[in-house]
Predicted model as a PDB file, atoms N, CA, C, CB and O in Angstrom, pLDDT in the B-factor column:
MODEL        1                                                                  
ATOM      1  N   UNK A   1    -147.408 114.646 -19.769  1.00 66.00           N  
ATOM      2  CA  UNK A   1    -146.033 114.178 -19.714  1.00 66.00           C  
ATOM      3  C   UNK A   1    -145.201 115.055 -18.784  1.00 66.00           C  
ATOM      4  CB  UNK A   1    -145.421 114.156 -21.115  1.00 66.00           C  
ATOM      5  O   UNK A   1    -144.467 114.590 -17.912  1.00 66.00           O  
ATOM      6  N   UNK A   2    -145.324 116.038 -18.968  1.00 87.00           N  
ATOM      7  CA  UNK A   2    -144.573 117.252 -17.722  1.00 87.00           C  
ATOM      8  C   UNK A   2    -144.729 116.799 -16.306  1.00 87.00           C  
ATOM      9  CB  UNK A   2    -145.393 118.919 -17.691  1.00 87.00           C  
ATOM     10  O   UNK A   2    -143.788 116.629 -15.530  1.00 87.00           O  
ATOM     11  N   UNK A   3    -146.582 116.532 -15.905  1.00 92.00           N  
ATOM     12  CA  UNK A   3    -146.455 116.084 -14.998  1.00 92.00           C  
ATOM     13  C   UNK A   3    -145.808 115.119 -14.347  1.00 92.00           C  
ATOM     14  CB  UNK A   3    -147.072 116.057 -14.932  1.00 92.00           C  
ATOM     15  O   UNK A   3    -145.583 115.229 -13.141  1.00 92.00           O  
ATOM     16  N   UNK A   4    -145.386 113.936 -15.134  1.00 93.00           N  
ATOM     17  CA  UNK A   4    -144.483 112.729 -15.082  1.00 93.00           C  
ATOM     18  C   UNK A   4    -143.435 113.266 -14.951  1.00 93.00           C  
ATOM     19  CB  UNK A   4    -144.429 111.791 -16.142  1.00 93.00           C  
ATOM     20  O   UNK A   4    -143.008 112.543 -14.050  1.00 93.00           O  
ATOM     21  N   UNK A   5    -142.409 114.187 -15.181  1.00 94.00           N  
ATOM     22  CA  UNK A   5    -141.856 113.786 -15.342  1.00 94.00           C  
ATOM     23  C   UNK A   5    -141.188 114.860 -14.060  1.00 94.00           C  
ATOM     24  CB  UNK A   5    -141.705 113.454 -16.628  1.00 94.00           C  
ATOM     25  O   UNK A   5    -139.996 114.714 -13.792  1.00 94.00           O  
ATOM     26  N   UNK A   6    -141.948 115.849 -13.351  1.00 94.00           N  
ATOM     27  CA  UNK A   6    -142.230 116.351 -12.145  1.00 94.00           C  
ATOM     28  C   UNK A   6    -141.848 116.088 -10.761  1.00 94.00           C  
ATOM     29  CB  UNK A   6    -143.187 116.282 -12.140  1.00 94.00           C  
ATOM     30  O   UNK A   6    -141.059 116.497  -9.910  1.00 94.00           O  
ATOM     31  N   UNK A   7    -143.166 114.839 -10.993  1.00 96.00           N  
ATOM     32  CA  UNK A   7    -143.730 113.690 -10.381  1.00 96.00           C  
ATOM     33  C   UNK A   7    -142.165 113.101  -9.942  1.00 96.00           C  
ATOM     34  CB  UNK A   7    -144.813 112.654 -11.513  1.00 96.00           C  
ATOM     35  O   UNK A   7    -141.677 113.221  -8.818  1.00 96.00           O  
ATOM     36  N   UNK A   8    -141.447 112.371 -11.236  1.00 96.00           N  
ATOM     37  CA  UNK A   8    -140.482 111.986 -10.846  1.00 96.00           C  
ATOM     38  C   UNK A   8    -139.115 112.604 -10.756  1.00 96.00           C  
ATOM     39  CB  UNK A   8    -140.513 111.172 -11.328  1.00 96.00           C  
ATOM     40  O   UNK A   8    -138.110 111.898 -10.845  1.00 96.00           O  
ATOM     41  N   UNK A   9    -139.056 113.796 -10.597  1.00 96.00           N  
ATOM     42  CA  UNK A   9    -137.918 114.315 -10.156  1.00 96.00           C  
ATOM     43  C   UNK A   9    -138.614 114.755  -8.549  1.00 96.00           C  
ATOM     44  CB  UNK A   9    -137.268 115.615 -11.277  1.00 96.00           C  
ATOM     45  O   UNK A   9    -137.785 115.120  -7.716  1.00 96.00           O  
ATOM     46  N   UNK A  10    -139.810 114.731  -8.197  1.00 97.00           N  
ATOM     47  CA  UNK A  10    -139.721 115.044  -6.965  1.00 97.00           C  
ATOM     48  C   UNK A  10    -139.432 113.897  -6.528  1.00 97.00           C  
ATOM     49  CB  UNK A  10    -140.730 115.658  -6.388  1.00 97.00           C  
ATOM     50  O   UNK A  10    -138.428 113.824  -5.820  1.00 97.00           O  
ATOM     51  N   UNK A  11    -140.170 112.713  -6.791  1.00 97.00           N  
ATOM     52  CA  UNK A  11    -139.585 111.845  -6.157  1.00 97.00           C  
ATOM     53  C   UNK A  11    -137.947 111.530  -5.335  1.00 97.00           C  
ATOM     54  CB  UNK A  11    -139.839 111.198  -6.961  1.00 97.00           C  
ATOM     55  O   UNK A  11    -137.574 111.192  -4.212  1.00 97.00           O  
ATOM     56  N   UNK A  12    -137.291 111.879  -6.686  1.00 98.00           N  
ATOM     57  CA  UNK A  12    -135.707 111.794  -6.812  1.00 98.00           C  
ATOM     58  C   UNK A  12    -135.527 112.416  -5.878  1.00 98.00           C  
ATOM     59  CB  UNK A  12    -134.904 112.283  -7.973  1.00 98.00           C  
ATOM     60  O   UNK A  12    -134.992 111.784  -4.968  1.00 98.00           O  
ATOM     61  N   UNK A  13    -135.843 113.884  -5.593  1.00 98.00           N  
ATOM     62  CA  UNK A  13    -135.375 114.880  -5.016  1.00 98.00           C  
ATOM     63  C   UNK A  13    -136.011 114.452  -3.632  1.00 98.00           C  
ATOM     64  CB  UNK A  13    -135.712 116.267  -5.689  1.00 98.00           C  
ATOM     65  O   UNK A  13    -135.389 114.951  -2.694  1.00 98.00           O  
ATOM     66  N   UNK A  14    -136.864 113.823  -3.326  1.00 98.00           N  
ATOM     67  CA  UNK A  14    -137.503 113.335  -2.025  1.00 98.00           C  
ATOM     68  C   UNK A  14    -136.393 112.349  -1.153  1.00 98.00           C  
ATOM     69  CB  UNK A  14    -138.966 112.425  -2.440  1.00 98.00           C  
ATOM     70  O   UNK A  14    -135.899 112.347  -0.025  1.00 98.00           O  
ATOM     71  N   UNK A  15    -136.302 111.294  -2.728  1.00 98.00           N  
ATOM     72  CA  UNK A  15    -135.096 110.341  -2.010  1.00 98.00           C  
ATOM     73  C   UNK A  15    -133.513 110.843  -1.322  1.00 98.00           C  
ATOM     74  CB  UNK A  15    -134.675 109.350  -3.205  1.00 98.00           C  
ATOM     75  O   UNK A  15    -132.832 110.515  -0.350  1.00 98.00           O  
ATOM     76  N   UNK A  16    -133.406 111.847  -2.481  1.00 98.00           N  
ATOM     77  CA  UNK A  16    -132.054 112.371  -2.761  1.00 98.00           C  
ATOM     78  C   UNK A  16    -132.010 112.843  -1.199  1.00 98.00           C  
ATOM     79  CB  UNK A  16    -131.865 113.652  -4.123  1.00 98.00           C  
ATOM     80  O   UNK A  16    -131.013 112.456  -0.589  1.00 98.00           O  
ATOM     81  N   UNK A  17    -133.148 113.789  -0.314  1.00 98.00           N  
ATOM     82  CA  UNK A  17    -132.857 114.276   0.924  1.00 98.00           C  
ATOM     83  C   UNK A  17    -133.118 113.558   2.185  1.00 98.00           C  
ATOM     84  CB  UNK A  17    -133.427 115.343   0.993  1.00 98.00           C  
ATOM     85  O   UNK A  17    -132.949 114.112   3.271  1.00 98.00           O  
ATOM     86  N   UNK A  18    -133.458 112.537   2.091  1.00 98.00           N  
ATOM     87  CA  UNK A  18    -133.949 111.198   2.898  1.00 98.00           C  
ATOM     88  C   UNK A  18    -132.510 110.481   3.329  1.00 98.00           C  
ATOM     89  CB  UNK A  18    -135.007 110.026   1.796  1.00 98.00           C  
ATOM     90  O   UNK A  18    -131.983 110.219   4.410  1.00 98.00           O  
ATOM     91  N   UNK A  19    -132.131 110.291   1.889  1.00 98.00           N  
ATOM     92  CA  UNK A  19    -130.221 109.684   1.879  1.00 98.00           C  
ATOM     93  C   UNK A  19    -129.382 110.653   2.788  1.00 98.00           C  
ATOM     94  CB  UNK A  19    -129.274 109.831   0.005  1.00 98.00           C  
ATOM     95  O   UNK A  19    -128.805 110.377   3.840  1.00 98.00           O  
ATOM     96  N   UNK A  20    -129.451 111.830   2.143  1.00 98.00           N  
ATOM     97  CA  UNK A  20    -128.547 113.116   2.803  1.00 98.00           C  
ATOM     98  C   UNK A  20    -128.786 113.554   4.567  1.00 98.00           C  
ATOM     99  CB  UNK A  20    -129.058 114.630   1.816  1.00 98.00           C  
ATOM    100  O   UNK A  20    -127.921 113.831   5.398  1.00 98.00           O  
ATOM    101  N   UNK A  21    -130.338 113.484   4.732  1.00 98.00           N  
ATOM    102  CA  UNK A  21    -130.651 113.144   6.126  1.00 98.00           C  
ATOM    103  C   UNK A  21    -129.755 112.000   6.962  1.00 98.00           C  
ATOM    104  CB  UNK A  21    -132.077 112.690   6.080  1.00 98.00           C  
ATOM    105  O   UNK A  21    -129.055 112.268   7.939  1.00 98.00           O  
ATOM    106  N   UNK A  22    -129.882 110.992   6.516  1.00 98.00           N  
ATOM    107  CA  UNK A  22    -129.553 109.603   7.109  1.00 98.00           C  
ATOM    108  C   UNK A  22    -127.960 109.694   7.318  1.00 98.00           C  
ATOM    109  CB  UNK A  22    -130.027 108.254   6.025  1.00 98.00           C  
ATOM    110  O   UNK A  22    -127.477 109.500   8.434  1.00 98.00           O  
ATOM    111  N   UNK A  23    -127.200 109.983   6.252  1.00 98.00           N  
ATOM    112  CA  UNK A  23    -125.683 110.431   5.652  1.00 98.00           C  
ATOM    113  C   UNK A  23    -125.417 111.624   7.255  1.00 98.00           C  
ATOM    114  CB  UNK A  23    -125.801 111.550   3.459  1.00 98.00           C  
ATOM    115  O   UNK A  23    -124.516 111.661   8.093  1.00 98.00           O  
ATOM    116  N   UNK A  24    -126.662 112.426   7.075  1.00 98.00           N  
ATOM    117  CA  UNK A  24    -125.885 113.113   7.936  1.00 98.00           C  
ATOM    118  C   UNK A  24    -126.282 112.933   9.682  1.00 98.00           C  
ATOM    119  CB  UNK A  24    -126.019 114.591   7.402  1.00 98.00           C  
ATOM    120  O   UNK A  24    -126.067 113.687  10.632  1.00 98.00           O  
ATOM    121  N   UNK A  25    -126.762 111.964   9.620  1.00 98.00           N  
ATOM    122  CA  UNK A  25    -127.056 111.275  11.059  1.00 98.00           C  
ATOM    123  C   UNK A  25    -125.921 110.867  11.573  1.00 98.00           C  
ATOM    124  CB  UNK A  25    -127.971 110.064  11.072  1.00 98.00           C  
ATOM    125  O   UNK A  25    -125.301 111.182  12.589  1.00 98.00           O  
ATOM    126  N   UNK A  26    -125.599 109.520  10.039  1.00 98.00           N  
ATOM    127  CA  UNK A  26    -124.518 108.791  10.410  1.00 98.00           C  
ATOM    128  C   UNK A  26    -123.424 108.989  10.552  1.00 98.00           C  
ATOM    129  CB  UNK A  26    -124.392 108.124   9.953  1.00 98.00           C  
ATOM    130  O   UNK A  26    -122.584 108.143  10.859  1.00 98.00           O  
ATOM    131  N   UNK A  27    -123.177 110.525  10.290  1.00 98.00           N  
ATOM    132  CA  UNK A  27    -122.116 111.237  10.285  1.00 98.00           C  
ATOM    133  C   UNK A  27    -121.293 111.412  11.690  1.00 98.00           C  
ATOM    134  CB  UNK A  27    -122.542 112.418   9.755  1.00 98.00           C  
ATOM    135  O   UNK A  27    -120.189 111.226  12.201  1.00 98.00           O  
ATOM    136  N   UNK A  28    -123.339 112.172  12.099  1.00 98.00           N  
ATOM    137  CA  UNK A  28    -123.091 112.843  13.896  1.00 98.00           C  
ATOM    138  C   UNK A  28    -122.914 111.633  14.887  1.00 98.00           C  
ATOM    139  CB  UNK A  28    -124.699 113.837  14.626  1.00 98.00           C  
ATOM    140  O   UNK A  28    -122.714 111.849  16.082  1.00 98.00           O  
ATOM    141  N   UNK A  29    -123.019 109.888  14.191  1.00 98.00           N  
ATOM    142  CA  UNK A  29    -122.993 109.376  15.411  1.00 98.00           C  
ATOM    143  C   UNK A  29    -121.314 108.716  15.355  1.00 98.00           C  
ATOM    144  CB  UNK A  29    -124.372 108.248  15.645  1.00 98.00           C  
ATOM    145  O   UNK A  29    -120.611 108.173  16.208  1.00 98.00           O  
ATOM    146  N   UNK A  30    -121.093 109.094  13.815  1.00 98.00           N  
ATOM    147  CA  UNK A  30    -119.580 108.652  13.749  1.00 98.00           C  
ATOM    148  C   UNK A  30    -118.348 109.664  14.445  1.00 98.00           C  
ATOM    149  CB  UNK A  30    -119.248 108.515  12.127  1.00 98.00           C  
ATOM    150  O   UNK A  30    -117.281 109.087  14.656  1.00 98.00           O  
ATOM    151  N   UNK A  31    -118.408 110.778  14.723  1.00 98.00           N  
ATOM    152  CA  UNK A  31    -118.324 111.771  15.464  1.00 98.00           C  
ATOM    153  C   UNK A  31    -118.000 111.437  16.618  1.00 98.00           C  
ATOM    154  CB  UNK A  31    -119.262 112.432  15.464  1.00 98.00           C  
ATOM    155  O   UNK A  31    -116.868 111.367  17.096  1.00 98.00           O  
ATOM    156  N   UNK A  32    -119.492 111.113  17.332  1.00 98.00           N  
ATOM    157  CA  UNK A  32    -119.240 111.064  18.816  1.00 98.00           C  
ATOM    158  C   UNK A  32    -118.434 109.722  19.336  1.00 98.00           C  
ATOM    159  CB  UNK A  32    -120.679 111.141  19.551  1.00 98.00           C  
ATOM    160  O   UNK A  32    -117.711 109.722  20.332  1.00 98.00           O  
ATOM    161  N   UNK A  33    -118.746 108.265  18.262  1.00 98.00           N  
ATOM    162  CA  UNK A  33    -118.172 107.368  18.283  1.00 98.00           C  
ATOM    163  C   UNK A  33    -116.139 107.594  18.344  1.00 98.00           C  
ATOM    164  CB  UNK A  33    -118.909 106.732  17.122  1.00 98.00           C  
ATOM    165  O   UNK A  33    -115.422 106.973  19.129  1.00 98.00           O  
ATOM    166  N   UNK A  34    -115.754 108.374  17.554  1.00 98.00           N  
ATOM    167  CA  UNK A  34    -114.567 108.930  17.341  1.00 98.00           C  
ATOM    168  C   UNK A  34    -114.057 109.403  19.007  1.00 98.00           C  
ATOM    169  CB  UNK A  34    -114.767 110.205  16.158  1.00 98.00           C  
ATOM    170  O   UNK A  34    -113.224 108.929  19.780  1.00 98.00           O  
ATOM    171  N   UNK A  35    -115.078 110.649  19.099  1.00 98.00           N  
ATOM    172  CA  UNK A  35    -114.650 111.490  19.933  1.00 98.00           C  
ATOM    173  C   UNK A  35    -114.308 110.724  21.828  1.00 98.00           C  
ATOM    174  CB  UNK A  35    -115.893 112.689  19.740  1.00 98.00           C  
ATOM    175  O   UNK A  35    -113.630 111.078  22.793  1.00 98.00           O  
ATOM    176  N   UNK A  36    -115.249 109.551  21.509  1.00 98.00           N  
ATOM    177  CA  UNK A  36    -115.702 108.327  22.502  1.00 98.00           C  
ATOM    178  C   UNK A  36    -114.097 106.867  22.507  1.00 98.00           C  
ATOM    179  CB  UNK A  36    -117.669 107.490  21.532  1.00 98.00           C  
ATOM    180  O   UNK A  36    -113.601 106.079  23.312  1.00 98.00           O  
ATOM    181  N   UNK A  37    -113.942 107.183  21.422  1.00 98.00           N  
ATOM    182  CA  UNK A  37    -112.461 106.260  21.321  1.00 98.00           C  
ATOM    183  C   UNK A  37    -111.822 106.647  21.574  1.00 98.00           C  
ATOM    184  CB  UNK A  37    -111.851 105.781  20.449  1.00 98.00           C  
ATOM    185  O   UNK A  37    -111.108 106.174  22.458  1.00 98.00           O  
ATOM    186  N   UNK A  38    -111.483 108.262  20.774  1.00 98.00           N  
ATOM    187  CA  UNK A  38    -110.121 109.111  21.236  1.00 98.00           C  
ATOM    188  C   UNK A  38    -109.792 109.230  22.619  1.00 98.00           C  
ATOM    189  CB  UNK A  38    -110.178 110.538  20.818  1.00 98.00           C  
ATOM    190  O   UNK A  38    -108.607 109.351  22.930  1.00 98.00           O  
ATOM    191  N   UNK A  39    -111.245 109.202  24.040  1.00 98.00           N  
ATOM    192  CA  UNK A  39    -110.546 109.409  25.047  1.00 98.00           C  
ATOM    193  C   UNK A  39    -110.216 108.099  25.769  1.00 98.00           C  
ATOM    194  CB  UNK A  39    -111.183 110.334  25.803  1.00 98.00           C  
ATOM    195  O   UNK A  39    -109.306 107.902  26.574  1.00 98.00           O  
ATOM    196  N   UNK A  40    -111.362 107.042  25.210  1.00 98.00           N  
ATOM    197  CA  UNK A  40    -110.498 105.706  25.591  1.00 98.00           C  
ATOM    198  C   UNK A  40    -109.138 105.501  25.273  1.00 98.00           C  
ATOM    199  CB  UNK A  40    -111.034 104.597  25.023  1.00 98.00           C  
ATOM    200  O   UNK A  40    -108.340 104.977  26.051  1.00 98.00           O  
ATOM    201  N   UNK A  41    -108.926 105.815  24.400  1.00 98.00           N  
ATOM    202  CA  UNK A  41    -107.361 105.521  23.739  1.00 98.00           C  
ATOM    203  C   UNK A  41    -106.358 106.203  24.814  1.00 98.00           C  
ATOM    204  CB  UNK A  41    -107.092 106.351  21.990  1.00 98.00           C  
ATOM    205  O   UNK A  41    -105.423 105.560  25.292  1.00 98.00           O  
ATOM    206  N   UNK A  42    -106.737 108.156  25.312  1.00 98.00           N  
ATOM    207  CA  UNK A  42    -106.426 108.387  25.725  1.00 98.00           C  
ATOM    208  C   UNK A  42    -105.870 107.695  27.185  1.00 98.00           C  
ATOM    209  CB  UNK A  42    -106.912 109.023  25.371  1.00 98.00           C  
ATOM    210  O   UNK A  42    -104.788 107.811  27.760  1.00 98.00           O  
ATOM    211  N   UNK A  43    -107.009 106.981  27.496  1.00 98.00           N  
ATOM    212  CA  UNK A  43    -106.966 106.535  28.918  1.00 98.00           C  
ATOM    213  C   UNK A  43    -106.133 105.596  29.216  1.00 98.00           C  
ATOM    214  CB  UNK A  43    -108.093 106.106  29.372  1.00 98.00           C  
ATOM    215  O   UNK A  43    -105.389 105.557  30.197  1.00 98.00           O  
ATOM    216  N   UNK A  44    -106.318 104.331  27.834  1.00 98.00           N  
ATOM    217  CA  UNK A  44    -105.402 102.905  28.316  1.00 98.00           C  
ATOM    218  C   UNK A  44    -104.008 103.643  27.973  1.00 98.00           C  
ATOM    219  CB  UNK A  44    -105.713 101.121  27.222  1.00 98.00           C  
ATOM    220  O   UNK A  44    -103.000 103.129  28.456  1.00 98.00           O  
ATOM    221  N   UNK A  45    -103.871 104.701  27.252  1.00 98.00           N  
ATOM    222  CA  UNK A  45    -102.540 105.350  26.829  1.00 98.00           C  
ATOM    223  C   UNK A  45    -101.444 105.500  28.106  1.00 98.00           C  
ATOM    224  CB  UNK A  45    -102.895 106.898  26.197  1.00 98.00           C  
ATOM    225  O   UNK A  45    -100.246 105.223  28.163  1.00 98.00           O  
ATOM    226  N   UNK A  46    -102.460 106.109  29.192  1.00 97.00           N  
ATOM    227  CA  UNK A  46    -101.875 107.260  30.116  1.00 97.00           C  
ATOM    228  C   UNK A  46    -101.901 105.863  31.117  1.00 97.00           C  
ATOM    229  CB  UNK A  46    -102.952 109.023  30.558  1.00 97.00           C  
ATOM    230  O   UNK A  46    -101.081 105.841  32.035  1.00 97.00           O  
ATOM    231  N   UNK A  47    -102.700 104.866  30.973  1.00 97.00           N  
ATOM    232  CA  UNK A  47    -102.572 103.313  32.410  1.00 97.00           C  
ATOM    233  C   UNK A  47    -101.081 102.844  31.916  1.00 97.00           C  
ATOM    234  CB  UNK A  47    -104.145 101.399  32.178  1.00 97.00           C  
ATOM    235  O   UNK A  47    -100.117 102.804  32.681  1.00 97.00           O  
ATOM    236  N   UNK A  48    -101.025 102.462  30.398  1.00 97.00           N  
ATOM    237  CA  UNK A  48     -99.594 102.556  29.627  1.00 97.00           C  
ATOM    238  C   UNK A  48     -98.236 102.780  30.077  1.00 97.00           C  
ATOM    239  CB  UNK A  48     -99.640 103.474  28.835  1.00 97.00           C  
ATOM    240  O   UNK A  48     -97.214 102.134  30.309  1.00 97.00           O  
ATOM    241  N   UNK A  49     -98.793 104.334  30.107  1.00 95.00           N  
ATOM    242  CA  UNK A  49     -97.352 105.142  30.780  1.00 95.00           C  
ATOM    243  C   UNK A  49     -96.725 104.959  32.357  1.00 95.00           C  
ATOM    244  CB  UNK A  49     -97.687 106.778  30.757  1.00 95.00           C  
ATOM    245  O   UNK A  49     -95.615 105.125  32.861  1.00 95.00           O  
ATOM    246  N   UNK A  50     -98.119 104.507  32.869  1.00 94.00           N  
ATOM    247  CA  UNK A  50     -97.741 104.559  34.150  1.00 94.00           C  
ATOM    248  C   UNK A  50     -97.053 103.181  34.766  1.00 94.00           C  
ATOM    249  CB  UNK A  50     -98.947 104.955  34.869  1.00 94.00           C  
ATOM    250  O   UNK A  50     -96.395 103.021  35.794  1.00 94.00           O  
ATOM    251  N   UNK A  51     -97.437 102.306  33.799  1.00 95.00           N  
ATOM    252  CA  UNK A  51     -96.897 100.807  33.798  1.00 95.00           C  
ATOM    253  C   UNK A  51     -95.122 101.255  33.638  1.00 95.00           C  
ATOM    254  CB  UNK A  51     -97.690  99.664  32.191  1.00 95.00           C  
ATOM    255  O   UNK A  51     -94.249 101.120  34.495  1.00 95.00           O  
ATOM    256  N   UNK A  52     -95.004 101.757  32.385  1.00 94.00           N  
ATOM    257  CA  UNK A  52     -94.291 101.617  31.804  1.00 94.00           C  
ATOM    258  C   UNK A  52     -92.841 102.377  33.282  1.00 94.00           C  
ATOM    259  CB  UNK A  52     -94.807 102.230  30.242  1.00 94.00           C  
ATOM    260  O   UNK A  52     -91.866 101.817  33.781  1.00 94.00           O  
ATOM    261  N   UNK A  53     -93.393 103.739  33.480  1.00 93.00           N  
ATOM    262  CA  UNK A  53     -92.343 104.438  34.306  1.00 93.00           C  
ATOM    263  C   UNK A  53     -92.422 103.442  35.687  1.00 93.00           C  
ATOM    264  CB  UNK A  53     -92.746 106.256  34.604  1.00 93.00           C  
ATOM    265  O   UNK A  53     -91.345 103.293  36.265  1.00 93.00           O  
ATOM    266  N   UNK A  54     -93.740 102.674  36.326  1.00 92.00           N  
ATOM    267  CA  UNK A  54     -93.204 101.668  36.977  1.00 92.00           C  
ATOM    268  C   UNK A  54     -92.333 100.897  37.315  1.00 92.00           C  
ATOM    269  CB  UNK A  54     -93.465 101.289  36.894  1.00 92.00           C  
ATOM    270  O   UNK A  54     -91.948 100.550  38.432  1.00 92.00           O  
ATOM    271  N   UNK A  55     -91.779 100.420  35.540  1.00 92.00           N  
ATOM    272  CA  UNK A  55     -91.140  99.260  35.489  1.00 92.00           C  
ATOM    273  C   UNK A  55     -89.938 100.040  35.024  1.00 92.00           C  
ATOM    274  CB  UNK A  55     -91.765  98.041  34.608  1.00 92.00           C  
ATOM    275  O   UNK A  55     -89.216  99.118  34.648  1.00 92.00           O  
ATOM    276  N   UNK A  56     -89.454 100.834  34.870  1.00 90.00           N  
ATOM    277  CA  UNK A  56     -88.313 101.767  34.829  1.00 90.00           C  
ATOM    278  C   UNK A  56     -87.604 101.725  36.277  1.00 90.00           C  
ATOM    279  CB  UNK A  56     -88.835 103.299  34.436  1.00 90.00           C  
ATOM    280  O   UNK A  56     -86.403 101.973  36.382  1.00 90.00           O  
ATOM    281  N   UNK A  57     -88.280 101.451  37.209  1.00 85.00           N  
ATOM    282  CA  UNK A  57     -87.769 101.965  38.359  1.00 85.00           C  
ATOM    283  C   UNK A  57     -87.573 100.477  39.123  1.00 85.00           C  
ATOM    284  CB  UNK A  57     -88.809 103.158  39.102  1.00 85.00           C  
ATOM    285  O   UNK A  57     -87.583 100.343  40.347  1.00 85.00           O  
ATOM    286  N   UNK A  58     -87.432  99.620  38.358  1.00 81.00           N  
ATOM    287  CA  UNK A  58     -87.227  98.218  38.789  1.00 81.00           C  
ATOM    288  C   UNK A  58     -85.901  97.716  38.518  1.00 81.00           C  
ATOM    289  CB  UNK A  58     -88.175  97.327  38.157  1.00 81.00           C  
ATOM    290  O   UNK A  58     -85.601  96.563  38.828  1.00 81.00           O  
TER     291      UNK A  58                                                      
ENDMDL                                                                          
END                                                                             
């Protein structure tokens, strides 16, 4: 019975770091995804501004 019950906490503990692996994949690609918007954002931000002081001067 010990062995069972071993058996299935390694299991658990197998899954448990499989999840935490994956978790922390999806972490690093949510990250770069972020870091990948922030400078788009940056960019149409700053095409934005330049519209904008354009049409200031009209």
């Amino acid at each position: 019975m010990d062995t069972e019950l071993f058996s299935d906490l390694e299991r658990r503990l197998d899954m448990l770091l499989e999840r935490y692996g994956a978790l922390k994949r999806e972490n690093e690609q949510l990250r770069a995804d972020n870091a990948r918007l922030q400078q788009e954002r940056e960019g149409v931000k700053g095409r934005i501004d330049g519209i904008l002081r354009k049409l200031e001067g009209i």
